[in-house]
N, C-alpha and C positions, 0 to 999 in steps of 0.2 A: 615115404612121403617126404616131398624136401620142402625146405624153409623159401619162403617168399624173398627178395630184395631185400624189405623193407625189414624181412624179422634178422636175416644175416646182418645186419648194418648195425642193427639192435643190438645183437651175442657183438658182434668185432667190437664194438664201443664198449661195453659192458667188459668185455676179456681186457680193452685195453685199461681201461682203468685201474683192473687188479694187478695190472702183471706189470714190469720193469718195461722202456720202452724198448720196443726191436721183436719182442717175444711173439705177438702175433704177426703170422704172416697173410696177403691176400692177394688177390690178382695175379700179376705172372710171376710173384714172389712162390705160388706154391706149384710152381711146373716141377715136377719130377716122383712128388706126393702122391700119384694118381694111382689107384689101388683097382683093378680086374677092368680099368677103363674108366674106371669111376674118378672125379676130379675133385678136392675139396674144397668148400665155397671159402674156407681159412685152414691156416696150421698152425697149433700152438707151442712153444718150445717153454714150458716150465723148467726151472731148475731145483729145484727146492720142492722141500713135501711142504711146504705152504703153497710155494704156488699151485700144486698140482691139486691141494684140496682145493685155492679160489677156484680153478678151474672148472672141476666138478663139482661145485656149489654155483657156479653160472650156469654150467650145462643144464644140468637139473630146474634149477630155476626156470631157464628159457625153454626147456624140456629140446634139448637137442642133441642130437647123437655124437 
């Protein structure tokens, strides 16, 4: 099932908040990402095991894969 516009817009604002700026990427920032054809609506670059816990403490929260 994928996420609406409106809930992506939601997770990328929410990711950038957590994270130092530059860390999320979207639009034609994540050309090259694209996994069996599949494209992702964002990419996250955490550096640090905090950021990677914010991250999957958003994920979860917004219930997104």
């Amino acid at each position: 099932m994928s996420m609406s516009p409106t809930d992506v817009a939601s997770l990328v604002d929410s990711l950038n908040s957590s994270l130092p700026a530059g860390r999320v990427l979207t639009g034609e920032q994540v050309d090259g990402y694209e996994v069996d054809g599949l494209r992702p609506s964002a990419v996250v670059l955490p550096e640090s095991v905090d950021e990677v816990s914010a991250v999957l403490a958003t994920a979860c929260r917004r219930r997104a894969a």
